[in-house]
N, C-alpha and C positions, 0 to 999 in steps of 0.2 A: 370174240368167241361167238357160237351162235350156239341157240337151243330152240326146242319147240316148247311151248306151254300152253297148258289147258286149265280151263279154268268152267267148273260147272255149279250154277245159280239153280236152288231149287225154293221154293216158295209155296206152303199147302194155304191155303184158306179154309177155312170152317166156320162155318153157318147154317142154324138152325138144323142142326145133326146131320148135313150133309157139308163132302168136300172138296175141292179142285187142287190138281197139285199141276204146278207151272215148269219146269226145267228148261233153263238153257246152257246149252256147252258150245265153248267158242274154243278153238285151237289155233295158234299163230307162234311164228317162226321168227323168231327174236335177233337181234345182233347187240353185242352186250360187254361191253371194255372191264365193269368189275362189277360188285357182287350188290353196288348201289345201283347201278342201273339195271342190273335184272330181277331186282326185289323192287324198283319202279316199274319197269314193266309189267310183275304180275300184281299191284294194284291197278294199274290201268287197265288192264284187263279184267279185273276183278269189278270195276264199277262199270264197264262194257256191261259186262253179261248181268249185272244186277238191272241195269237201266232197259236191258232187251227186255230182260222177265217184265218186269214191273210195265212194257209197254204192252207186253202183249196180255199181259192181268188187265189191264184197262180195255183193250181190244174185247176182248176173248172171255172174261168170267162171267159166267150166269149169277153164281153165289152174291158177286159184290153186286151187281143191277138191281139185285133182289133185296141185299139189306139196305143198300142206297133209298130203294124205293120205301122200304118201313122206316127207315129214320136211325136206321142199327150198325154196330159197326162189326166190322169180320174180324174174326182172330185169325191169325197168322204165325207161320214157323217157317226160320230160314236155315239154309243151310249154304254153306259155299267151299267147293272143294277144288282144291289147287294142284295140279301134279307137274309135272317136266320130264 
C-alpha cells in the first residue's frame, strides 16, 4: 500500500521575555505492507523533522547565543503533529 505522511515539528524558545518559534514540516510518500510498518515510518519521520528543528535552532536562534552567553538556560515548548 502507499500513503503520503506529514509530519510537522514546532519548537518556541523563551528568554528573557522575548521568543523564537522554529517549525519544520517534511512530507513523504511511503510504501507500507501493514499497519507496523507505517506506524514505523511516521516515527522516522517524526525524529527527521525533530533533528531538522533542533539543527536549524543551533543554526539560527539569537535567544539561545544570548543565554549561552549569560550562563542561562532557555525554556522550551514542543509540539509535533502528524497527519496522512
Amino acid at each position: 500500500m502507499r500513503a503520503v505522511i506529514t509530519k510537522r515539528y514546532t519548537r518556541k524558545l523563551s528568554y528573557n521575555y522575548n521568543s523564537e518559534e522554529f517549525c519544520t514540516e517534511v512530507t513523504k510518500e511511503i510504501e507500507y505492507k501493514d499497519k507496523t510498518e507505517y506506524l514505523a515510518e511516521h516515527e522516522k519521520l517524526a525524529a527527521q523533522v525533530k533533528a531538522l528543528t533542533s539543527i536549524d535552532i543551533e543554526k539560527n536562534s539569537v535567544l539561545l547565543r544570548d543565554a549561552a552567553d549569560n550562563g542561562d538556560a532557555v525554556i522550551t515548548k514542543e509540539h509535533t503533529v502528524g497527519s496522512h
